[in-house]
ROKOL-589244 format. One record per residue: residue in three letters; residue number from 1; x, y, z of N, C-alpha, C in turn. Coordinates in nm, 3 decimals, m for minus. Atoms other than C-alpha are relative to their C-alpha. Layout:
BEGIN
REC:r:k:n_xx:n_yy:n_zz:ca_xx:ca_yy:ca_zz:c_xx:c_yy:c_zz
REC:Ala:NUM:X:Y:Z:X:Y:Z:X:Y:Z
...
This chain:
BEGIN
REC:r:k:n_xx:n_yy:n_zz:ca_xx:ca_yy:ca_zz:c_xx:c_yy:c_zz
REC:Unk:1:0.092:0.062:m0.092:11.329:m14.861:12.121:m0.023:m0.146:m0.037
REC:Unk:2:0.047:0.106:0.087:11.252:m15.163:11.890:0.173:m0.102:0.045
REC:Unk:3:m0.187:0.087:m0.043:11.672:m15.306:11.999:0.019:m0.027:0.153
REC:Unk:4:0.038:0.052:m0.150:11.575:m15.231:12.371:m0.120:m0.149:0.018
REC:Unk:5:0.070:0.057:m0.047:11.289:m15.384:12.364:0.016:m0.138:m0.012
REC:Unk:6:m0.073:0.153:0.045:11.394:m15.702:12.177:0.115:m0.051:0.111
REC:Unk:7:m0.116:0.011:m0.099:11.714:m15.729:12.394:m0.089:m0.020:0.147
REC:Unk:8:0.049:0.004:m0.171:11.509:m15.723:12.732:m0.117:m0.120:m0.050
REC:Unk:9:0.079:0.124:m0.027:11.230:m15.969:12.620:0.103:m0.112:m0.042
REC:Unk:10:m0.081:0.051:0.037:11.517:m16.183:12.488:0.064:m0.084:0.125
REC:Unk:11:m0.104:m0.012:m0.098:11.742:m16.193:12.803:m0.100:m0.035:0.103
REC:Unk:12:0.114:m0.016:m0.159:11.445:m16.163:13.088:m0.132:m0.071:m0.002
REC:Unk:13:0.103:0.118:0.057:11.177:m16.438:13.116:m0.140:0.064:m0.011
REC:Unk:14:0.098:m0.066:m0.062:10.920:m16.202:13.250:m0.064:0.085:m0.109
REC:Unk:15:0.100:m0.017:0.137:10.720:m16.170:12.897:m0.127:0.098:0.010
REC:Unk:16:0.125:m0.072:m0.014:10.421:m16.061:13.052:m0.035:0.181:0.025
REC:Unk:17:m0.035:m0.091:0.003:10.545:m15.779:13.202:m0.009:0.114:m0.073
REC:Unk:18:0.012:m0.058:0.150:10.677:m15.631:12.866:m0.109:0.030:m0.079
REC:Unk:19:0.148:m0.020:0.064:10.363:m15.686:12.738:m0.064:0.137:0.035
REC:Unk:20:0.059:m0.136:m0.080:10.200:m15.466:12.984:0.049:0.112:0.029
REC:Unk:21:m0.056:m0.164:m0.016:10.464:m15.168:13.003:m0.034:0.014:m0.157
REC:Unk:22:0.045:m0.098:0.139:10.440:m15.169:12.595:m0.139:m0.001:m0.012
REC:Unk:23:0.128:m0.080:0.042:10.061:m15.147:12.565:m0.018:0.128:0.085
REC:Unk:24:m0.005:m0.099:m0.089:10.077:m14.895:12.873:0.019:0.147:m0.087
REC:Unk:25:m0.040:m0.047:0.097:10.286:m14.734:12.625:m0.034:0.063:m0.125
REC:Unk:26:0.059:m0.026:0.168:10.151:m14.762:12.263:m0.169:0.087:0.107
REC:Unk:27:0.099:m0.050:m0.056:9.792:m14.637:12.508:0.048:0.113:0.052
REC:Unk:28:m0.061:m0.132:m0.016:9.969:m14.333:12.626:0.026:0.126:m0.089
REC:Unk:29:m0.020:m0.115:0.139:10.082:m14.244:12.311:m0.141:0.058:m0.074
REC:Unk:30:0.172:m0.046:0.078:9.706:m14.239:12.189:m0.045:0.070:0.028
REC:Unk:31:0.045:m0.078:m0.116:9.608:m14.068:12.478:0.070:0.174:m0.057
REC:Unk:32:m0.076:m0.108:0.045:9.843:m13.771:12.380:m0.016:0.044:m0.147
REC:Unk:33:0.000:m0.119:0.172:9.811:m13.748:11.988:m0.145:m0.033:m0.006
REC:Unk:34:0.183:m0.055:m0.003:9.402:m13.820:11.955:m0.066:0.053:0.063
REC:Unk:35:0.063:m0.080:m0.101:9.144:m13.632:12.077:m0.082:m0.057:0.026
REC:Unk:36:0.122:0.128:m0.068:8.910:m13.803:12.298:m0.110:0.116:0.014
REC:Unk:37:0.167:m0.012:0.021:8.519:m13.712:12.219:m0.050:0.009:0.098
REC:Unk:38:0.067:0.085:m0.101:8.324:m13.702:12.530:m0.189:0.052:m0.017
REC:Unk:39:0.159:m0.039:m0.017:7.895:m13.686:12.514:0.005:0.060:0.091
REC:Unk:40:0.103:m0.029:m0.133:7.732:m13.462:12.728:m0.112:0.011:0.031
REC:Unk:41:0.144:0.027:m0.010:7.450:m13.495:12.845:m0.096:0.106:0.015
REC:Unk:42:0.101:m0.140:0.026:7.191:m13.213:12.794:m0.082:m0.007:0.135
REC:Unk:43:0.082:m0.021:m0.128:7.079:m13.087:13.102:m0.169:0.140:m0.028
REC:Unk:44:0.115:m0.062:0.061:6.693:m13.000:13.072:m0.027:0.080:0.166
REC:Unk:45:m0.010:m0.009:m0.156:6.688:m12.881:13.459:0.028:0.153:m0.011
REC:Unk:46:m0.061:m0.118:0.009:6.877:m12.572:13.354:m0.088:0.092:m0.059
REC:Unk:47:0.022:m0.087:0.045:6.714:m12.251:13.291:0.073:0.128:m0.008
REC:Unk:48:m0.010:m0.160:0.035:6.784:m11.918:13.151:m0.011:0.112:0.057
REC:Unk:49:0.014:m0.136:m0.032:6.611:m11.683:13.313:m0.083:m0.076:0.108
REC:Unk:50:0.109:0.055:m0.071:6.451:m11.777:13.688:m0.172:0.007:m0.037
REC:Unk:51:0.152:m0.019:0.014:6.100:m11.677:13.562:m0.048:m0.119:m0.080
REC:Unk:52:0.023:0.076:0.158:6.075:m11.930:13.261:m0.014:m0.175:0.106
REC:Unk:53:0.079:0.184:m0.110:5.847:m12.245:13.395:m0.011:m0.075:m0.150
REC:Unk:54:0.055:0.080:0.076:5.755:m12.554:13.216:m0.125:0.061:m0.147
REC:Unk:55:0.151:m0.042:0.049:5.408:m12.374:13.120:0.055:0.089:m0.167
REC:Unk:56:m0.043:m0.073:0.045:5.599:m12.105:12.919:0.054:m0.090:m0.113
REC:Unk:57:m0.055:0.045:0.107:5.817:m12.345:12.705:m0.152:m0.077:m0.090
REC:Unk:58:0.181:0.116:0.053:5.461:m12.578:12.634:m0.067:0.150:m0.105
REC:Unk:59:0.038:m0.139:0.067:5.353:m12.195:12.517:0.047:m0.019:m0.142
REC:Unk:60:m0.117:m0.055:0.103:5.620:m12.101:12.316:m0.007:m0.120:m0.136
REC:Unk:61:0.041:0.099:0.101:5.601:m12.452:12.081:m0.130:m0.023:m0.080
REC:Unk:62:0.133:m0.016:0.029:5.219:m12.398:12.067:0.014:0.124:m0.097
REC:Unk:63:m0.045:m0.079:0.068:5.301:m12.077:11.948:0.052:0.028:m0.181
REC:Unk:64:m0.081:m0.001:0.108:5.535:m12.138:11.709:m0.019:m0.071:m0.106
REC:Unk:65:0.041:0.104:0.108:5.358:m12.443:11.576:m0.147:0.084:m0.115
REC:Unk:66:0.126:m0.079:0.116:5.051:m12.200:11.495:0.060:0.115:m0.109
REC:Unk:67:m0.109:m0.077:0.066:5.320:m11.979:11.337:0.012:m0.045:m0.160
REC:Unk:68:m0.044:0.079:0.093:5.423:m12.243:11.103:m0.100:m0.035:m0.117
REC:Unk:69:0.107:0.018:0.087:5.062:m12.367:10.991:m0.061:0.105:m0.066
REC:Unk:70:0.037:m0.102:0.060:4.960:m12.020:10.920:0.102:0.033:m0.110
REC:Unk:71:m0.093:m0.040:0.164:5.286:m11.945:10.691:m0.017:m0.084:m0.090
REC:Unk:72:m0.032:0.114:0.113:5.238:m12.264:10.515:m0.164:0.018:m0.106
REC:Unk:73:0.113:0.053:0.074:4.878:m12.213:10.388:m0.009:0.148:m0.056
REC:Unk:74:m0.016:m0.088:0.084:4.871:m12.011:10.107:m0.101:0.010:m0.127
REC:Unk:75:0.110:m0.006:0.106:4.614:m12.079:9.873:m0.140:0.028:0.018
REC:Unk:76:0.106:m0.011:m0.038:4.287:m12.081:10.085:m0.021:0.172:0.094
REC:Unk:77:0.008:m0.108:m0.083:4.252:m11.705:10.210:m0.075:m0.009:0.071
REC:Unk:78:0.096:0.017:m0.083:3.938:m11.780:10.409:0.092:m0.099:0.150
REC:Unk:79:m0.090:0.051:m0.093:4.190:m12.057:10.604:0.091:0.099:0.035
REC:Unk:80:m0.100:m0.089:m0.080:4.434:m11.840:10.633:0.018:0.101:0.086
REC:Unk:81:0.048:m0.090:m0.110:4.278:m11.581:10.797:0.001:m0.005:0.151
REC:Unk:82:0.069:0.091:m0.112:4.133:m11.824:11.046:0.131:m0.025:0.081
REC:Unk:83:m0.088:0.017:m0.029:4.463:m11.901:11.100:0.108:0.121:0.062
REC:Unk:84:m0.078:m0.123:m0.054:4.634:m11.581:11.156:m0.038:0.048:0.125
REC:Unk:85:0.051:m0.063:m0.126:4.387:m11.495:11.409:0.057:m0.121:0.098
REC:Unk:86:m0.010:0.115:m0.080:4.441:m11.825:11.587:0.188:0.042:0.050
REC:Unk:87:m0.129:0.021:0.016:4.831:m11.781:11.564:0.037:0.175:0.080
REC:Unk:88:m0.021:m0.143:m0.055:4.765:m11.362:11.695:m0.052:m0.050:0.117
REC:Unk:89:0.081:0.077:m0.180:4.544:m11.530:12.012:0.090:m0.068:0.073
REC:Unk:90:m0.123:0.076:m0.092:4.838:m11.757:12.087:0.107:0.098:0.024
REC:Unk:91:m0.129:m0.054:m0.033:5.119:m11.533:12.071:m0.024:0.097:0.095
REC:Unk:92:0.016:m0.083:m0.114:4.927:m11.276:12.302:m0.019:m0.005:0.114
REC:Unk:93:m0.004:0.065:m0.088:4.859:m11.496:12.505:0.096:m0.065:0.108
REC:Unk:94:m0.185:0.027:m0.054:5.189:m11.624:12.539:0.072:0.129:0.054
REC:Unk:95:m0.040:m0.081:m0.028:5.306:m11.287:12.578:m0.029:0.063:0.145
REC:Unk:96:0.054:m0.043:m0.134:5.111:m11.175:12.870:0.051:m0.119:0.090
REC:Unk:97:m0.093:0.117:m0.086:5.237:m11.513:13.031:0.097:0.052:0.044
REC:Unk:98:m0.145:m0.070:m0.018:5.567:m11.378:12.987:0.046:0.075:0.112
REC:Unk:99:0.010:m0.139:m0.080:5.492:m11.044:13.140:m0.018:m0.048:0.172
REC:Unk:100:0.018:0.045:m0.146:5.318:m11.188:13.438:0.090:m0.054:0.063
REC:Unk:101:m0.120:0.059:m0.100:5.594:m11.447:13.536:0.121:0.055:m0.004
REC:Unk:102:m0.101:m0.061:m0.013:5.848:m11.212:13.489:m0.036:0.104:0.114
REC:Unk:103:0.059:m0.058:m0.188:5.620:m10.947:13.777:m0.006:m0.092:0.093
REC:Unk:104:0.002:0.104:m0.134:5.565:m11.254:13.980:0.165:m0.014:0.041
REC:Unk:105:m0.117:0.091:m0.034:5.922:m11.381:13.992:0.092:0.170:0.033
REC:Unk:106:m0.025:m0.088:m0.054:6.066:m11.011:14.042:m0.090:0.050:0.113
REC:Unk:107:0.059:m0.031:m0.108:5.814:m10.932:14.298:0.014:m0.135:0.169
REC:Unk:108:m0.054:0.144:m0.083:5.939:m11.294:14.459:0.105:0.034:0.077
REC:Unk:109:m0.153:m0.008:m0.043:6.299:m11.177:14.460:m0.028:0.166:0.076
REC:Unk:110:0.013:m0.076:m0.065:6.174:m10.858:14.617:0.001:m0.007:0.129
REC:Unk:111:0.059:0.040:m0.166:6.007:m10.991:14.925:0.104:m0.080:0.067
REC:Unk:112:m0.106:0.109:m0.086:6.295:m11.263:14.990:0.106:0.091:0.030
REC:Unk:113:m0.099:m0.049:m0.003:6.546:m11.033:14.971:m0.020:0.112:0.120
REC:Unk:114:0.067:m0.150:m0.105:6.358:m10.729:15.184:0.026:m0.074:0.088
REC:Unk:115:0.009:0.094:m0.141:6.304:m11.011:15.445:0.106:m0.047:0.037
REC:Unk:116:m0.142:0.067:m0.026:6.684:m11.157:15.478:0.093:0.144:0.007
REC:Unk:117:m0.077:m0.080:m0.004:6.830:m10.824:15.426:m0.079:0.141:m0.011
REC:Unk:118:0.046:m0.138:0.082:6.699:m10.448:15.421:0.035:0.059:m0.059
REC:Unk:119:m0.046:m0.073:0.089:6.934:m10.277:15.280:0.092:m0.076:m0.084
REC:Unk:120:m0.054:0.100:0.105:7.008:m10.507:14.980:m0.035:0.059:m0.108
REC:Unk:121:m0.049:m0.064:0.124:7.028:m10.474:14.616:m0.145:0.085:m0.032
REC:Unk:122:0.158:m0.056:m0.006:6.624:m10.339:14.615:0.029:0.108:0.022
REC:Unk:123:0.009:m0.135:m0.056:6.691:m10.089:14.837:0.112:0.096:m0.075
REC:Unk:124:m0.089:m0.059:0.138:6.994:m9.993:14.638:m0.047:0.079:m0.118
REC:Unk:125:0.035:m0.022:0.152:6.801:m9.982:14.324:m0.101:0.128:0.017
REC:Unk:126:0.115:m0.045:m0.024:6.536:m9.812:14.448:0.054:0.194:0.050
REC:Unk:127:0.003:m0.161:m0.053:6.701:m9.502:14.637:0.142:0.039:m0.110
REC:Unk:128:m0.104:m0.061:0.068:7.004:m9.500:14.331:0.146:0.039:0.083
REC:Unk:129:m0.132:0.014:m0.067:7.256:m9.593:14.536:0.133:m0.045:m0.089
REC:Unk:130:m0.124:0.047:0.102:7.423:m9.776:14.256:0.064:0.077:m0.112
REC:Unk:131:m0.039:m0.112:0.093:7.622:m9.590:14.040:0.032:m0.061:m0.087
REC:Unk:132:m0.095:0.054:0.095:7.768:m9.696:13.706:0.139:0.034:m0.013
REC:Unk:133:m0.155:0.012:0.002:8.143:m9.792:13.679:0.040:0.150:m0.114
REC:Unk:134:m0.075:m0.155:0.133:8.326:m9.472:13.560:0.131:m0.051:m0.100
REC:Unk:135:m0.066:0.020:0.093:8.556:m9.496:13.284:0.118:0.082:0.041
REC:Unk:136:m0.131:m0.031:m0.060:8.901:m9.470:13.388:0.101:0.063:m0.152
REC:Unk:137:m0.053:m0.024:0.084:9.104:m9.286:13.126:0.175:0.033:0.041
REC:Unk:138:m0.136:m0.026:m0.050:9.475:m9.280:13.144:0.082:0.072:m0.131
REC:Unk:139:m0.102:m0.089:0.081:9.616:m9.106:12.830:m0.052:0.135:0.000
REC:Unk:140:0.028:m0.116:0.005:9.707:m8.758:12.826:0.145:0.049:m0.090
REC:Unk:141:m0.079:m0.064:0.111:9.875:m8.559:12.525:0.105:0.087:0.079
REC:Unk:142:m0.100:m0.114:m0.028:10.197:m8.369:12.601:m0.011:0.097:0.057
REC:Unk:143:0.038:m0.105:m0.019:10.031:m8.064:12.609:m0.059:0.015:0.151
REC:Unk:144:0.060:0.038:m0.155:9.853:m8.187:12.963:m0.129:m0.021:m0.064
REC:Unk:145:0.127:0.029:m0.020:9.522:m8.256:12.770:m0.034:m0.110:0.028
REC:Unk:146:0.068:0.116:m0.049:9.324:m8.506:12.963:m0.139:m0.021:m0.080
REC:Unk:147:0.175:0.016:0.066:8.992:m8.645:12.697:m0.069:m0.054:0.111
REC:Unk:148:0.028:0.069:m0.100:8.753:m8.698:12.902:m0.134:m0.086:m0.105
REC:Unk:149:0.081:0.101:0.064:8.499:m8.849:12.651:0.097:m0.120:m0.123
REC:Unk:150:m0.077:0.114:0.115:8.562:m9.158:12.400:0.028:0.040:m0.117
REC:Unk:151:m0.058:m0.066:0.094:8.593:m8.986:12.126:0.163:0.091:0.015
REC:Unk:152:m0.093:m0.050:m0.040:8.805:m8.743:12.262:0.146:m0.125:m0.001
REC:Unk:153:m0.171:0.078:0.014:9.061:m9.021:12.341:0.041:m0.077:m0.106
REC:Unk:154:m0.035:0.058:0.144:9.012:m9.209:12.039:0.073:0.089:m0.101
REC:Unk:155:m0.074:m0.077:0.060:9.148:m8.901:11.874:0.140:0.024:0.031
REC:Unk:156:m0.119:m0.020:m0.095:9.423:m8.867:12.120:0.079:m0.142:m0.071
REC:Unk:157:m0.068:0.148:0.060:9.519:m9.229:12.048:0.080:0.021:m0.199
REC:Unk:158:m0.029:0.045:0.126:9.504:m9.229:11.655:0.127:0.157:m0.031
REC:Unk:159:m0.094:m0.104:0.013:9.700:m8.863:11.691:0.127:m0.039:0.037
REC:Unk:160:m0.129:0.085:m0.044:9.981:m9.086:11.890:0.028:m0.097:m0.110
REC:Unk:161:m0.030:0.183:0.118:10.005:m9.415:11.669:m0.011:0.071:m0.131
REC:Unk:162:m0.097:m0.036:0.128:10.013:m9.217:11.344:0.042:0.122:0.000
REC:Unk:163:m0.085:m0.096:m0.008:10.203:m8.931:11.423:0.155:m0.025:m0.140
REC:Unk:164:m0.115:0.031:0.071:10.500:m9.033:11.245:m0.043:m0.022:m0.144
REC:Unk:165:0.073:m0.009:0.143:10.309:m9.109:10.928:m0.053:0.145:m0.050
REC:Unk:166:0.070:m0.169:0.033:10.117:m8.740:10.921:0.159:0.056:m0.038
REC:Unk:167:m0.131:m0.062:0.053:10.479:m8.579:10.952:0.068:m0.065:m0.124
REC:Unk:168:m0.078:0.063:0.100:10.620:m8.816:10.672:m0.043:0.053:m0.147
REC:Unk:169:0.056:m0.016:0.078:10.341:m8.738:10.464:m0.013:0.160:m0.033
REC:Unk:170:m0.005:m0.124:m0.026:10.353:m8.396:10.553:0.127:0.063:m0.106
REC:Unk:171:m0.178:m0.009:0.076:10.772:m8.388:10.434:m0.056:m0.019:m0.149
REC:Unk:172:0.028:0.022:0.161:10.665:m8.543:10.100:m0.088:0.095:m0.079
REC:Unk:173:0.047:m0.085:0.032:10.433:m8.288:10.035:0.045:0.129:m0.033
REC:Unk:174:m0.089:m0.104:m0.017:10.668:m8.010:10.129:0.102:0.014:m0.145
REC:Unk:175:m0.132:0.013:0.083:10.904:m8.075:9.887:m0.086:0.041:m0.183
């Protein structure tokens, strides 16, 4: 590359050019063997679970901060007490929060859903319409036995895959 390249800026006036196909170049190659870093940006917008408000996280830090001051004080038992209770008042508090905006926000998705659709996933749930996915089993031993539990086939299995070992071990014994 280094005999081309010489030879063509040499011969061809058009310098600039060259320039700009080899950085194109040497930037390509970078592109391909480093790995490019990129920030992202932390999206605070995003929640977890629809129920979980502002109020709840403001909780939860309150919480956790009375958490902290109560483990740390260790010498004054009269404080610490004071503290435990303070730190049992917040977390029950917080807790029942919990509870509630988790009934509110399911009793939300109740009503929107009743109202756009009747027989939607509610009504589903409700009269056990949904069934759980059955477990499809496809091995069956020689003999025609079909396992129908996991065990069962896990035995089936490890009776296939070391077969050949049991009999080997079997021979060596024999003898």
């Amino acid at each position: 590359m280094d005999k081309y390249l010489s030879t063509k800026t040499t011969t061809e006036n058009n310098l600039e050019q060259h320039i700009e196909f080899i950085s194109e170049e040497i930037q390509s190659a970078c592109y391909g063997t480093f790995r490019k870093t990129t920030t992202r940006k932390k999206n605070n917008n995003k929640k977890t679970v629809p129920w979980w408000t502002d109020n709840l996280t403001i909780m939860r830090k309150r919480v956790n901060a009375y958490r902290r001051v109560f483990q740390r004080t260790k010498h004054n038992e009269i404080l610490r007490e004071d503290r435990k209770k303070n730190y049992g008042e917040a977390k029950r508090t917080y807790e029942t929060e919990i509870k509630k905006e988790k009934l509110n926000s399911c009793k939300e998705y109740c009503n929107v859903t009743a109202s756009t659709n009747p027989w939607s996933q509610v009504y589903k749930l409700a009269a056990r319409k949904i069934r759980p996915k059955s477990k499809t089993i496809t091995l069956t031993k020689q003999d025609g036995f079909e396992p129908r539990k996991t065990k069962e086939t896990m035995e089936v299995l490890l009776d296939y895959l070391f077969e050949e070992e049991n009999t080997e071990e079997n021979q060596y014994q024999n003898r």
